[in-house]
mmCIF entry with sequence, helices, sheets and N, C-alpha, C, O atoms, coordinates in Angstrom:
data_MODEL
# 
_entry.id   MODEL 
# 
_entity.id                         1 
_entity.type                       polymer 
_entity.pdbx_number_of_molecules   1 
# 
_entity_poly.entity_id                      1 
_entity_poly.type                           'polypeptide(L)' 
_entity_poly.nstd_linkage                   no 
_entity_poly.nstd_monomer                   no 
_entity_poly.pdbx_seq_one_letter_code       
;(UNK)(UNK)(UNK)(UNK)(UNK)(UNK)(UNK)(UNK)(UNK)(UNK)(UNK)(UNK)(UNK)(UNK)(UNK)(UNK)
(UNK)(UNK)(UNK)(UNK)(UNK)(UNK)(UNK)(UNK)(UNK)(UNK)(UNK)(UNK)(UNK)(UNK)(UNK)(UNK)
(UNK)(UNK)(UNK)(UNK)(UNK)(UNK)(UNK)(UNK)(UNK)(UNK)(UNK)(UNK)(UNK)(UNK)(UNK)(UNK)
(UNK)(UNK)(UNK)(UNK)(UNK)(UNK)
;
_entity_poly.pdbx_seq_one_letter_code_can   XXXXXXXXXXXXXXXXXXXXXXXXXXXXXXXXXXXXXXXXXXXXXXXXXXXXXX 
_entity_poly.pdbx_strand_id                 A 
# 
loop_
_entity_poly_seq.entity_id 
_entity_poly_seq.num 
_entity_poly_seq.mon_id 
_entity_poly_seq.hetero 
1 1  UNK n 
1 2  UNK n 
1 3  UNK n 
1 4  UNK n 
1 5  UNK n 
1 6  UNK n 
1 7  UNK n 
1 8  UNK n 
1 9  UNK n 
1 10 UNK n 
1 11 UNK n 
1 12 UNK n 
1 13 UNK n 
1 14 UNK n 
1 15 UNK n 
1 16 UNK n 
1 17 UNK n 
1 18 UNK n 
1 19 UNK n 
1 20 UNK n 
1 21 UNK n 
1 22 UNK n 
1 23 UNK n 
1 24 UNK n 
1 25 UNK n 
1 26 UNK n 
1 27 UNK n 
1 28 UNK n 
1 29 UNK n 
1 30 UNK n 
1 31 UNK n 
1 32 UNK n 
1 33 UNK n 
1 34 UNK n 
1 35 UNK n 
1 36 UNK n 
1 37 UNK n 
1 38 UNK n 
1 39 UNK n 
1 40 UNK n 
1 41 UNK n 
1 42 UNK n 
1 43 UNK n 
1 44 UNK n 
1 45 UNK n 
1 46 UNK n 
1 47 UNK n 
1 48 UNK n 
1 49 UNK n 
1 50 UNK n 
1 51 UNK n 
1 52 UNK n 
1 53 UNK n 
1 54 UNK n 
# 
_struct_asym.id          A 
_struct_asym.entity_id   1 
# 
loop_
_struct_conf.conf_type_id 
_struct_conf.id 
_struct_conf.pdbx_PDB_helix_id 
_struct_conf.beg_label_comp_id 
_struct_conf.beg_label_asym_id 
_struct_conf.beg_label_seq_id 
_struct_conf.pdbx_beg_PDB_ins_code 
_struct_conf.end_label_comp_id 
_struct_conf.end_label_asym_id 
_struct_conf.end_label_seq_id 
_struct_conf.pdbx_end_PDB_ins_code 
_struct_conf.beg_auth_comp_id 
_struct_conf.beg_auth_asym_id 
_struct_conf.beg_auth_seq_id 
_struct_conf.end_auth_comp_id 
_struct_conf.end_auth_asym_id 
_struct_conf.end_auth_seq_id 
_struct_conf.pdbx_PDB_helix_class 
_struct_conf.details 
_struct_conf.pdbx_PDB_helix_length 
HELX_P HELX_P1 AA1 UNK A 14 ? UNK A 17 ? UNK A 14 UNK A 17 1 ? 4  
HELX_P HELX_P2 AA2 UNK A 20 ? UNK A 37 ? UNK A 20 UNK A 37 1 ? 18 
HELX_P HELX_P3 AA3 UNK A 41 ? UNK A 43 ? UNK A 41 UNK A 43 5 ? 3  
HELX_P HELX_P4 AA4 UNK A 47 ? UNK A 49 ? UNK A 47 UNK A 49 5 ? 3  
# 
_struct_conf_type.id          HELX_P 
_struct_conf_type.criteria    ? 
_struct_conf_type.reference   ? 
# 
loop_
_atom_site.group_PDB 
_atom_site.id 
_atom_site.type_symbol 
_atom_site.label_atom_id 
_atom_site.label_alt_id 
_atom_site.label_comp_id 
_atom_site.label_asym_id 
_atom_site.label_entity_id 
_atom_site.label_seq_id 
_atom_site.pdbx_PDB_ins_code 
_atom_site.Cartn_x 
_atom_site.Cartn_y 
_atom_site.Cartn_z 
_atom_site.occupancy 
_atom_site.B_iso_or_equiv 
_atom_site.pdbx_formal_charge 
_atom_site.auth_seq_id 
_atom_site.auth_comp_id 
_atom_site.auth_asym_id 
_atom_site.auth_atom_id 
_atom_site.pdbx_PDB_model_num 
ATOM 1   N N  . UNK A 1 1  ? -2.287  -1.793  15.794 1.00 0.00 ? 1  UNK A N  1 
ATOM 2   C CA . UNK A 1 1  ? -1.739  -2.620  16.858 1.00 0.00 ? 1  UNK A CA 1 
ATOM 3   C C  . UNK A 1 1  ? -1.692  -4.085  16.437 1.00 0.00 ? 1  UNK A C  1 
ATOM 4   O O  . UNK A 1 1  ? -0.722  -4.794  16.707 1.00 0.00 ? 1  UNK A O  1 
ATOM 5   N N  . UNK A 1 2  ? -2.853  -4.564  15.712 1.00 0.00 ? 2  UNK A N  1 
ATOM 6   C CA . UNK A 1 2  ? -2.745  -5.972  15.359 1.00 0.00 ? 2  UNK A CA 1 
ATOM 7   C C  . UNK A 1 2  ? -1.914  -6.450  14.003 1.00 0.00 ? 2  UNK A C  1 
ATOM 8   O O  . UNK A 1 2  ? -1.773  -7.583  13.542 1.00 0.00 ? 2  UNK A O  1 
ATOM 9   N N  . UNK A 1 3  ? -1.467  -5.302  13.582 1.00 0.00 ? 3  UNK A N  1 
ATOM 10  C CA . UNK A 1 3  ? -0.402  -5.403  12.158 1.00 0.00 ? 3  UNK A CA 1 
ATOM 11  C C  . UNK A 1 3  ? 1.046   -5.226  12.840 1.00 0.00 ? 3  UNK A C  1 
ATOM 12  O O  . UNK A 1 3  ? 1.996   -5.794  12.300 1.00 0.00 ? 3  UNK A O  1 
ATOM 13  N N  . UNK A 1 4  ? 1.258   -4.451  14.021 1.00 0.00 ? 4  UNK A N  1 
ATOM 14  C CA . UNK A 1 4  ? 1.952   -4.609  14.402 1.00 0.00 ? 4  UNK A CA 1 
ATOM 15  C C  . UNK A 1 4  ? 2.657   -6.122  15.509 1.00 0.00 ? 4  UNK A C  1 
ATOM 16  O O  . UNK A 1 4  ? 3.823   -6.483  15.670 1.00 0.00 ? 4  UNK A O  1 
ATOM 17  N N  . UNK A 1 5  ? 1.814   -6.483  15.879 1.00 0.00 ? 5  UNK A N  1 
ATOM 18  C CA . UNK A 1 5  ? 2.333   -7.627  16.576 1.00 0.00 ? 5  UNK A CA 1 
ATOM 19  C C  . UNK A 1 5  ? 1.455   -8.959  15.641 1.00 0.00 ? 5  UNK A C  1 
ATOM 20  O O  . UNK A 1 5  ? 0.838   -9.878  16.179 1.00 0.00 ? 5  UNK A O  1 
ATOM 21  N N  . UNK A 1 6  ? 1.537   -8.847  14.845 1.00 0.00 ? 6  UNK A N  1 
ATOM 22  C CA . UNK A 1 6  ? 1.292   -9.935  13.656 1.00 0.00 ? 6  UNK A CA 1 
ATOM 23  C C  . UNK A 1 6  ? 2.683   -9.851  12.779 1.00 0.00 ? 6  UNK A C  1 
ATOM 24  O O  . UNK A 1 6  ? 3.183   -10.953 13.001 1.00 0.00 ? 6  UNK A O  1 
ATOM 25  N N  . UNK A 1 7  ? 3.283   -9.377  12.194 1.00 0.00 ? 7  UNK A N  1 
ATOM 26  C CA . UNK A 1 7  ? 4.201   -8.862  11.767 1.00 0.00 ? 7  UNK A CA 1 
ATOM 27  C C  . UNK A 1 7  ? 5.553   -9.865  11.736 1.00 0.00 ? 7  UNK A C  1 
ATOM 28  O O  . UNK A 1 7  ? 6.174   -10.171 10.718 1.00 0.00 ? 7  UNK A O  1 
ATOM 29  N N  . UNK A 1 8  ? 5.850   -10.298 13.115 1.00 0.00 ? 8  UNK A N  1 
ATOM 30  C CA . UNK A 1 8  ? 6.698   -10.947 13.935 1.00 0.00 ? 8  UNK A CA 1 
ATOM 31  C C  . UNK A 1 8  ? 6.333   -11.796 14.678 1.00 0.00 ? 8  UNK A C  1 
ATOM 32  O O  . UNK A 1 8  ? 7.171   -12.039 15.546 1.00 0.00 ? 8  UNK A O  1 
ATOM 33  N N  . UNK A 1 9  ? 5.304   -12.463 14.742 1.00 0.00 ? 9  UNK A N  1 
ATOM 34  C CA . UNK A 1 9  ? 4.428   -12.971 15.827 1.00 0.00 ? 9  UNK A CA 1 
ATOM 35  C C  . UNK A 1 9  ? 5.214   -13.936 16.747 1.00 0.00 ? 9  UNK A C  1 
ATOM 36  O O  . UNK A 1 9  ? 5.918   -14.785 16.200 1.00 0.00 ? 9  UNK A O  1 
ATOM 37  N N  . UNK A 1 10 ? 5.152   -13.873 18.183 1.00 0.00 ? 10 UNK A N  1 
ATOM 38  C CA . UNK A 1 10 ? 5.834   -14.503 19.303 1.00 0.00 ? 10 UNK A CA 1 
ATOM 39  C C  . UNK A 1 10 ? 5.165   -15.811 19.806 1.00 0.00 ? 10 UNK A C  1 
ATOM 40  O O  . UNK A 1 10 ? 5.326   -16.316 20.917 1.00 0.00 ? 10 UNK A O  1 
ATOM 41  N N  . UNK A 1 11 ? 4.415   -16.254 18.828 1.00 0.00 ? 11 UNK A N  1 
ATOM 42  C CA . UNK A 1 11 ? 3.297   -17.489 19.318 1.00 0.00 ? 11 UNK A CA 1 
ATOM 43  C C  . UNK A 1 11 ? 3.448   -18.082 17.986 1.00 0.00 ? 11 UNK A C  1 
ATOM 44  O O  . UNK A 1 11 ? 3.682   -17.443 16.960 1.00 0.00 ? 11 UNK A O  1 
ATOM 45  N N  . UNK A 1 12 ? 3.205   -20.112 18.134 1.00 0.00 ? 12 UNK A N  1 
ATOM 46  C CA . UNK A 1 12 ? 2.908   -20.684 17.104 1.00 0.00 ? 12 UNK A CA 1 
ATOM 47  C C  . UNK A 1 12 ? 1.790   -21.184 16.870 1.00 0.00 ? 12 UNK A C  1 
ATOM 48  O O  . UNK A 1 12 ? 1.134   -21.707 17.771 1.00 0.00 ? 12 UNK A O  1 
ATOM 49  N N  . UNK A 1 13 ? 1.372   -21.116 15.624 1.00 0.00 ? 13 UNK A N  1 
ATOM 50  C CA . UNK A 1 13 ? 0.121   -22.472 15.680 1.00 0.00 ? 13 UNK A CA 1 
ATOM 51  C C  . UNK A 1 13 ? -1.252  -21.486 15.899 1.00 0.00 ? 13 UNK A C  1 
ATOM 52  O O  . UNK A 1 13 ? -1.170  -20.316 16.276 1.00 0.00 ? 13 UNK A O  1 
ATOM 53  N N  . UNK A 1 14 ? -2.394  -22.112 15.622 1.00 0.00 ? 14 UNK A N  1 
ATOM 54  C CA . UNK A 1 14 ? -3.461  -21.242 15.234 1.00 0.00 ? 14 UNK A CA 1 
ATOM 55  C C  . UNK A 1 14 ? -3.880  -20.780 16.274 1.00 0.00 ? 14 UNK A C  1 
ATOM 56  O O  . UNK A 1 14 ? -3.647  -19.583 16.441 1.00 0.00 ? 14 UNK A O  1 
ATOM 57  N N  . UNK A 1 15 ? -4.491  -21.368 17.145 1.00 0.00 ? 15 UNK A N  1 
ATOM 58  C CA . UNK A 1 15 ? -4.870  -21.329 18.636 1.00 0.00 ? 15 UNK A CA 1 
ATOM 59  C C  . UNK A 1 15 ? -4.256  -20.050 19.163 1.00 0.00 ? 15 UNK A C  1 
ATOM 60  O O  . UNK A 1 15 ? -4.915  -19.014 19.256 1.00 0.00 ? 15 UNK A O  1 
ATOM 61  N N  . UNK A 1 16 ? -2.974  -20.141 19.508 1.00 0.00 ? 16 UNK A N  1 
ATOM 62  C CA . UNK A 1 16 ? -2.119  -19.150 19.980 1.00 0.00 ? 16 UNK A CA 1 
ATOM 63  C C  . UNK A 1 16 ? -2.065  -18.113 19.357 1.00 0.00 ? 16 UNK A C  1 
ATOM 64  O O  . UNK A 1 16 ? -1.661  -17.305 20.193 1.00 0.00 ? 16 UNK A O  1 
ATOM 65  N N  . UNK A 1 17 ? -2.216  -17.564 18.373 1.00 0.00 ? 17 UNK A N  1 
ATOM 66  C CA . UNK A 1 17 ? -1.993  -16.907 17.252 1.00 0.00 ? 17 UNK A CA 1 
ATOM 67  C C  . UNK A 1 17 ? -3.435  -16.045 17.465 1.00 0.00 ? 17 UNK A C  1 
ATOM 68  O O  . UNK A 1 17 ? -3.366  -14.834 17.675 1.00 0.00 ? 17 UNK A O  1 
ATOM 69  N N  . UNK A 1 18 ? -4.577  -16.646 17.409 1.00 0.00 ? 18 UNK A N  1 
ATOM 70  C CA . UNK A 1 18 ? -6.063  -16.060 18.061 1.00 0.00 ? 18 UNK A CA 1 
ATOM 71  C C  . UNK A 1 18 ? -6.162  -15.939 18.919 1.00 0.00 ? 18 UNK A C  1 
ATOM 72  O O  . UNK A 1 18 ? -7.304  -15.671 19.289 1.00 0.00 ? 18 UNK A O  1 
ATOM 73  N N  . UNK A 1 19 ? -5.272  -16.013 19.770 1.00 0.00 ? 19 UNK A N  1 
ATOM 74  C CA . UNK A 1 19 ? -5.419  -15.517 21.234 1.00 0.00 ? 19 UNK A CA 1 
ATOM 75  C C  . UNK A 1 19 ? -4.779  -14.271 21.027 1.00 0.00 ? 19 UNK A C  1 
ATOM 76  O O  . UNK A 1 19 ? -5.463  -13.280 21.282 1.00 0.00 ? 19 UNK A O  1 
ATOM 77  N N  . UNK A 1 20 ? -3.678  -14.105 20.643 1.00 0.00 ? 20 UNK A N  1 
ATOM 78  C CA . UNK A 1 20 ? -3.093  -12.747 20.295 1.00 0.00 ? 20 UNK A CA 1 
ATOM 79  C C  . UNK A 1 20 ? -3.717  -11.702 19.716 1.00 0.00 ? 20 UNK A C  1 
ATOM 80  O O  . UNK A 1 20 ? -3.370  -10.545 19.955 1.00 0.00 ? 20 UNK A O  1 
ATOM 81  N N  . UNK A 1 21 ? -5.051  -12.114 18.602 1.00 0.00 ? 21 UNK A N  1 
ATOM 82  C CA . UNK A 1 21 ? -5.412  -11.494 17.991 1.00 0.00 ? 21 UNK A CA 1 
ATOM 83  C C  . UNK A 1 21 ? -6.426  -11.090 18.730 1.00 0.00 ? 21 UNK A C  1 
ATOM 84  O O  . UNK A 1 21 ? -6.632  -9.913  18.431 1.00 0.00 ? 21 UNK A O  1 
ATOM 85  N N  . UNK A 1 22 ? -7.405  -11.558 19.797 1.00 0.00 ? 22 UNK A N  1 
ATOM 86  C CA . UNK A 1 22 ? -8.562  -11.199 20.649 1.00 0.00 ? 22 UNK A CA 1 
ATOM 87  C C  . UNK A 1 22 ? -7.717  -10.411 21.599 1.00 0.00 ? 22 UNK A C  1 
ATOM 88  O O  . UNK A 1 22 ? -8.145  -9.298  21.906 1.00 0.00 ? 22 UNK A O  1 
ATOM 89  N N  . UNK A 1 23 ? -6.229  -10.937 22.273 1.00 0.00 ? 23 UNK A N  1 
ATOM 90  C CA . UNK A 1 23 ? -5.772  -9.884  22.777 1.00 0.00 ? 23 UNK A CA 1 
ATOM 91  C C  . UNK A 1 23 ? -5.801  -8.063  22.523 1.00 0.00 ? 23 UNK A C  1 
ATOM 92  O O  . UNK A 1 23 ? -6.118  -7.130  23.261 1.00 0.00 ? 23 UNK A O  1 
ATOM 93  N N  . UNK A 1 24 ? -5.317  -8.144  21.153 1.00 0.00 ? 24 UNK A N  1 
ATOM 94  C CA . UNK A 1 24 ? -5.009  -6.695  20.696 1.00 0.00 ? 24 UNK A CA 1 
ATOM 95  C C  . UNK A 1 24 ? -6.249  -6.032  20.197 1.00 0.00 ? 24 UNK A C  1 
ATOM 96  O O  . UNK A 1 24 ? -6.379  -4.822  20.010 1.00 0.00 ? 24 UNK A O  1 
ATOM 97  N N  . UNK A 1 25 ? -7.431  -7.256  19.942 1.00 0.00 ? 25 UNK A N  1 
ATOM 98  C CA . UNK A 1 25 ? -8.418  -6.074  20.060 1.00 0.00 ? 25 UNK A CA 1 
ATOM 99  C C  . UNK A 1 25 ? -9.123  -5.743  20.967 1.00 0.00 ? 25 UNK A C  1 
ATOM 100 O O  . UNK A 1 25 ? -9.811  -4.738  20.794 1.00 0.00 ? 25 UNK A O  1 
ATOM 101 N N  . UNK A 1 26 ? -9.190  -6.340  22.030 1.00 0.00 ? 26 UNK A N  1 
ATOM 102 C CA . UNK A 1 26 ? -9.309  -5.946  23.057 1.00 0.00 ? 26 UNK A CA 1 
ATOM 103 C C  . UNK A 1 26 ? -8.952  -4.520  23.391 1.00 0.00 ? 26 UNK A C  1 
ATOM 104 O O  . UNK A 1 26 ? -9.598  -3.479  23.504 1.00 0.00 ? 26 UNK A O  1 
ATOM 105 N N  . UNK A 1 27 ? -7.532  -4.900  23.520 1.00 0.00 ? 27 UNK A N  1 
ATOM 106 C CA . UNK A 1 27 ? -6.434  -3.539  23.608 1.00 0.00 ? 27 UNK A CA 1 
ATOM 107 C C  . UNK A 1 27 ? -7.101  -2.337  22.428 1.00 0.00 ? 27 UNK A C  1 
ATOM 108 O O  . UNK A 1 27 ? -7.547  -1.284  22.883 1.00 0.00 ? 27 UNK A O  1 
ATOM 109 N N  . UNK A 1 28 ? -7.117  -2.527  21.304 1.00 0.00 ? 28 UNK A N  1 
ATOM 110 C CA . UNK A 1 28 ? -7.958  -1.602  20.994 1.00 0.00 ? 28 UNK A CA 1 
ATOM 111 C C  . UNK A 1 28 ? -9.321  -1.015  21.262 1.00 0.00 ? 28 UNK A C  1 
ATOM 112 O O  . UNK A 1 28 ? -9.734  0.094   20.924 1.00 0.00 ? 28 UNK A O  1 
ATOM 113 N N  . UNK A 1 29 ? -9.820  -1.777  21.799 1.00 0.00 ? 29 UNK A N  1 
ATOM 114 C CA . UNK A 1 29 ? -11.174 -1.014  21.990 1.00 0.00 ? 29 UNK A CA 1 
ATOM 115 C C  . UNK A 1 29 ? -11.441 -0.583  23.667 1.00 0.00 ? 29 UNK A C  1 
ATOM 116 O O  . UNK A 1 29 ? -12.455 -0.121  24.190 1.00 0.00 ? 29 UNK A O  1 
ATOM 117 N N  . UNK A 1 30 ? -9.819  -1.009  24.399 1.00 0.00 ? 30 UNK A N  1 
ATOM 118 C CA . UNK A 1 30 ? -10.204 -0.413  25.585 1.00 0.00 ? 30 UNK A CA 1 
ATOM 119 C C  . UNK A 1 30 ? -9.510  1.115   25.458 1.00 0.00 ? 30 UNK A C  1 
ATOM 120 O O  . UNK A 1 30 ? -9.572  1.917   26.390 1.00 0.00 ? 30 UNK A O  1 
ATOM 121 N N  . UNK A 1 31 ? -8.832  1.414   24.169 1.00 0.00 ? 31 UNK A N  1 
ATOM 122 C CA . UNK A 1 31 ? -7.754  2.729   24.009 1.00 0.00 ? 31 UNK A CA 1 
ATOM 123 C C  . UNK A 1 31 ? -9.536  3.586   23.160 1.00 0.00 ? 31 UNK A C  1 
ATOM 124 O O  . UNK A 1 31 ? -9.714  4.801   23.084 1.00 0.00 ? 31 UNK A O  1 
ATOM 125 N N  . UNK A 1 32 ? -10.307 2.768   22.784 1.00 0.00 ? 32 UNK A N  1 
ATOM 126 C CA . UNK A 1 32 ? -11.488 3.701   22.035 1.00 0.00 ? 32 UNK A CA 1 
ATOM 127 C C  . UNK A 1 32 ? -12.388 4.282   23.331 1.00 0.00 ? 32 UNK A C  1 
ATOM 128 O O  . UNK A 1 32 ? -12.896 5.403   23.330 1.00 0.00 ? 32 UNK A O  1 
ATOM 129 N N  . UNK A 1 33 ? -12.479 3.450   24.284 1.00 0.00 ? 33 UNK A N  1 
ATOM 130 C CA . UNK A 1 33 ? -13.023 3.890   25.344 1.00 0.00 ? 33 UNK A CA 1 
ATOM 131 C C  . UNK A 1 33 ? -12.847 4.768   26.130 1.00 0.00 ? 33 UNK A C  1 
ATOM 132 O O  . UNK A 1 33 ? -13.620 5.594   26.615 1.00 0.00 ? 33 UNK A O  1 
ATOM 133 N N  . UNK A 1 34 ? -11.397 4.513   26.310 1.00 0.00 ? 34 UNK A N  1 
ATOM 134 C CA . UNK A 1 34 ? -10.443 5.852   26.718 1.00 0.00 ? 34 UNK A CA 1 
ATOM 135 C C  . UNK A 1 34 ? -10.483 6.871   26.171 1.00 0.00 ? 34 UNK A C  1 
ATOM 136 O O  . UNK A 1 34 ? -10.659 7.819   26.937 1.00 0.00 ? 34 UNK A O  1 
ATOM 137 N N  . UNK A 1 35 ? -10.340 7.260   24.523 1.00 0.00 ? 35 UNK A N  1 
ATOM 138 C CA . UNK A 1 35 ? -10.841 8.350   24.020 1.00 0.00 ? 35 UNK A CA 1 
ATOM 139 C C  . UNK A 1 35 ? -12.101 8.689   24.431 1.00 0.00 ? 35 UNK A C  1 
ATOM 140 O O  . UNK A 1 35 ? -12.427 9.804   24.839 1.00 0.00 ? 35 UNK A O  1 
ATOM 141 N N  . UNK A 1 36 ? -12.691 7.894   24.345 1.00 0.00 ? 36 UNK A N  1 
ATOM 142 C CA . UNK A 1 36 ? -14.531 8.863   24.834 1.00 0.00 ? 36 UNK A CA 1 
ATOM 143 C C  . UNK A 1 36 ? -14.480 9.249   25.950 1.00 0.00 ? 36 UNK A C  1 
ATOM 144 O O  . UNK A 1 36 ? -14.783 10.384  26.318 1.00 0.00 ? 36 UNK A O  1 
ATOM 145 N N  . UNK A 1 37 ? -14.008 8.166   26.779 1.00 0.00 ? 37 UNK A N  1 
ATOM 146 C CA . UNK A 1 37 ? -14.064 9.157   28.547 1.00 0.00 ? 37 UNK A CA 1 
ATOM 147 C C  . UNK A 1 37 ? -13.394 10.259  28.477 1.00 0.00 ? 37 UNK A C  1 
ATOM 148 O O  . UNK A 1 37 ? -13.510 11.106  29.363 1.00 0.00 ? 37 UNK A O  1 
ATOM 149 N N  . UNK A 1 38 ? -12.640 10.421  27.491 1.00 0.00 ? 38 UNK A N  1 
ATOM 150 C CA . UNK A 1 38 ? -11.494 11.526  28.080 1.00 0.00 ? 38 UNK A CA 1 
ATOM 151 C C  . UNK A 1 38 ? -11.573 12.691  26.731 1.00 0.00 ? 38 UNK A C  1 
ATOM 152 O O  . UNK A 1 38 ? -10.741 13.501  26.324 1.00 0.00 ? 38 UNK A O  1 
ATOM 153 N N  . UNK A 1 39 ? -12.741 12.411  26.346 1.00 0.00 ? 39 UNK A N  1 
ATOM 154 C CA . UNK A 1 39 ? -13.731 13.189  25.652 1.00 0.00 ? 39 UNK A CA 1 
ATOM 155 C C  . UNK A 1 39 ? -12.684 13.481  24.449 1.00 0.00 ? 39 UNK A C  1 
ATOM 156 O O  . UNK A 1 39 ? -12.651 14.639  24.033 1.00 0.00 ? 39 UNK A O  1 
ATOM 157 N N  . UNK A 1 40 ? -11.978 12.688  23.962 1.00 0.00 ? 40 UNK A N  1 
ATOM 158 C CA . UNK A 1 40 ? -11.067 12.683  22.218 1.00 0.00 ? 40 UNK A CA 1 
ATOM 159 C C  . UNK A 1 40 ? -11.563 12.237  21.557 1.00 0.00 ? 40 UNK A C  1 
ATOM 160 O O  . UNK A 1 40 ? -10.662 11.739  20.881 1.00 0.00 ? 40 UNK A O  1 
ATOM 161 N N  . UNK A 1 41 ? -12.584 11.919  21.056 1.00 0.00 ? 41 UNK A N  1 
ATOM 162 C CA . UNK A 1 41 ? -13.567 10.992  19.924 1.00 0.00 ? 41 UNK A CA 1 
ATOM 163 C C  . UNK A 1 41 ? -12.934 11.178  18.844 1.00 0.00 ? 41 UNK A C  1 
ATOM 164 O O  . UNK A 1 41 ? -13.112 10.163  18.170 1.00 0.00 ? 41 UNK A O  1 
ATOM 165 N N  . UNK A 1 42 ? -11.922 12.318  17.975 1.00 0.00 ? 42 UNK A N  1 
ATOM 166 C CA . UNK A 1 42 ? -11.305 12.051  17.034 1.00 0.00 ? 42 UNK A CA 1 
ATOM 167 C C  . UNK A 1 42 ? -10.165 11.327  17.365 1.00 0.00 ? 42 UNK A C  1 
ATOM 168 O O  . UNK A 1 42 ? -9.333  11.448  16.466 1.00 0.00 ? 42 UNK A O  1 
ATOM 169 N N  . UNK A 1 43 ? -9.787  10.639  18.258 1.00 0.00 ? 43 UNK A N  1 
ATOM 170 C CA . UNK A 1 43 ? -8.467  10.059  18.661 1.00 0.00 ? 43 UNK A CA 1 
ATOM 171 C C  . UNK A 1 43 ? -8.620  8.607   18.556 1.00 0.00 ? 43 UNK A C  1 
ATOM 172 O O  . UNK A 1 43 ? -7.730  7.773   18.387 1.00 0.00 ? 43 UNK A O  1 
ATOM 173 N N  . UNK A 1 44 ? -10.485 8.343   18.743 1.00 0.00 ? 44 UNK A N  1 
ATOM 174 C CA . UNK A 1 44 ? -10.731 6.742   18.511 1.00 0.00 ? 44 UNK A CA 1 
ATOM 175 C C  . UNK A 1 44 ? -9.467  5.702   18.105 1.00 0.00 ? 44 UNK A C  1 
ATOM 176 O O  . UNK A 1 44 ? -8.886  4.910   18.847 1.00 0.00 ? 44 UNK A O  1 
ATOM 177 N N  . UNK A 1 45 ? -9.208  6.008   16.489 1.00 0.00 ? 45 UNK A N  1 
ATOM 178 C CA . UNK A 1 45 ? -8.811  4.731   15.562 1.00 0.00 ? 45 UNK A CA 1 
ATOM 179 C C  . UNK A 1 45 ? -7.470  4.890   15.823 1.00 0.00 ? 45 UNK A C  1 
ATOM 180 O O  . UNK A 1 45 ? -6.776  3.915   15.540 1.00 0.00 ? 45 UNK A O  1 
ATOM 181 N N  . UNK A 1 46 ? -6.692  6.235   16.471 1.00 0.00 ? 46 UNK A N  1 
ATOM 182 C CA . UNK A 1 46 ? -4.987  5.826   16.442 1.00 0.00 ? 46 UNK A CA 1 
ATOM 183 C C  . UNK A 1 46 ? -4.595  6.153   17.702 1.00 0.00 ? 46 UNK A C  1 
ATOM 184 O O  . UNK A 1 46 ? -4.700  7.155   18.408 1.00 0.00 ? 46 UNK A O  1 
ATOM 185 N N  . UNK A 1 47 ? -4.124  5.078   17.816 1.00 0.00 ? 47 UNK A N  1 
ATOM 186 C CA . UNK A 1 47 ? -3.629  4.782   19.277 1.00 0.00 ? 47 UNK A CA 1 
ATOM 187 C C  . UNK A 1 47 ? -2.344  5.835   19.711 1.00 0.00 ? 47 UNK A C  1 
ATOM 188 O O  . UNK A 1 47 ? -2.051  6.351   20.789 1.00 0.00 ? 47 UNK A O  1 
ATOM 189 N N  . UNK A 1 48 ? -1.763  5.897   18.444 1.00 0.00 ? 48 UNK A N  1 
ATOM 190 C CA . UNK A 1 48 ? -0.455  7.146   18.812 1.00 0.00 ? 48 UNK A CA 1 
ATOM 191 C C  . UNK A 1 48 ? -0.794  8.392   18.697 1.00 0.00 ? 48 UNK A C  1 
ATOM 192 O O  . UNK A 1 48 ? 0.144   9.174   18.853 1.00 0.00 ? 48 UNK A O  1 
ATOM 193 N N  . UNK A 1 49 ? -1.883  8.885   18.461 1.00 0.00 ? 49 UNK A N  1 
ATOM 194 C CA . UNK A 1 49 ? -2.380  10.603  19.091 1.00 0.00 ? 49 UNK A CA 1 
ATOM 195 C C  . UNK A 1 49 ? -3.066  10.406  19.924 1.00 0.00 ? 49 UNK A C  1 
ATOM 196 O O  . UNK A 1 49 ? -3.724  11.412  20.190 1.00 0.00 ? 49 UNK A O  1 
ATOM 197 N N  . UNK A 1 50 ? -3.420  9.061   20.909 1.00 0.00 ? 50 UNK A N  1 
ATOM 198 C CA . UNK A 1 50 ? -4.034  8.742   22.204 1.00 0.00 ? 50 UNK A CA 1 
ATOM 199 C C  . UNK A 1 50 ? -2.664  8.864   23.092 1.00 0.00 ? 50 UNK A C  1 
ATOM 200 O O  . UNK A 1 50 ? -2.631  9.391   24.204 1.00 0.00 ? 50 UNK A O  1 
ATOM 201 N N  . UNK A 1 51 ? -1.819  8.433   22.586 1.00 0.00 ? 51 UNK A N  1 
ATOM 202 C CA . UNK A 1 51 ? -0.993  7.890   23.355 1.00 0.00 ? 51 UNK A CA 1 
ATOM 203 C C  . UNK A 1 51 ? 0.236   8.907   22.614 1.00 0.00 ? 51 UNK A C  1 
ATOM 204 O O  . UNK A 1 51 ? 0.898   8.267   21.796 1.00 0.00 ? 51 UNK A O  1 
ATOM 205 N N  . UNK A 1 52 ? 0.493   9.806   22.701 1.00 0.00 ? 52 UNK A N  1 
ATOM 206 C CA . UNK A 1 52 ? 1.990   10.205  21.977 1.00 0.00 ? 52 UNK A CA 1 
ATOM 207 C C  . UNK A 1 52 ? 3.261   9.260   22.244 1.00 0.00 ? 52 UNK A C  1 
ATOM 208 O O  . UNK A 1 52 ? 4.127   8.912   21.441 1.00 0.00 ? 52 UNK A O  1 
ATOM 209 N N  . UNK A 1 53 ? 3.131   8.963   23.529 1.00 0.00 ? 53 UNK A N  1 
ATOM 210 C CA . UNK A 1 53 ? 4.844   8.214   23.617 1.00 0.00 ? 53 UNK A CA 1 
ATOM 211 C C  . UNK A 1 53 ? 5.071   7.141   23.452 1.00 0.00 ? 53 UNK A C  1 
ATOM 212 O O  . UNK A 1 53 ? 6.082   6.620   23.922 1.00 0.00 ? 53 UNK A O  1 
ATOM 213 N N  . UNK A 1 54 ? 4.058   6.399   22.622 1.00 0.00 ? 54 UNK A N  1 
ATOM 214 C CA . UNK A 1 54 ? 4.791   5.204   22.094 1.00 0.00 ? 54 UNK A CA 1 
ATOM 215 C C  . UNK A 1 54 ? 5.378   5.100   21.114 1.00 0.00 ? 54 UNK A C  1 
ATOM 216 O O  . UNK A 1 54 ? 5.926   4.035   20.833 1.00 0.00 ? 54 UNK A O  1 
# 
């Protein structure tokens, strides 16, 4: 997720740029959480066999 929206990045300048990056891990580790509640623990690290339709 963070290679993906690094890639192209929609923000300038450092500041902004680390905000994006605390964003998406965030976002990742609330999709790791989700695997455990929903009892997928091999699904942890990829977000697209958590998620098929993205």
């Amino acid at each position: 997720l963070l290679t993906i929206s690094m890639q192209e990045p929609t923000v300038r300048g450092l500041n902004a740029t680390a905000n994006v990056c605390t964003i998406a891990h965030i976002i990742v580790l609330a999709v790791a959480l989700t695997a455990v509640r929903n009892g997928q623990r091999d699904k942890i690290r990829f977000v697209k066999s958590l998620i098929p339709s993205l």
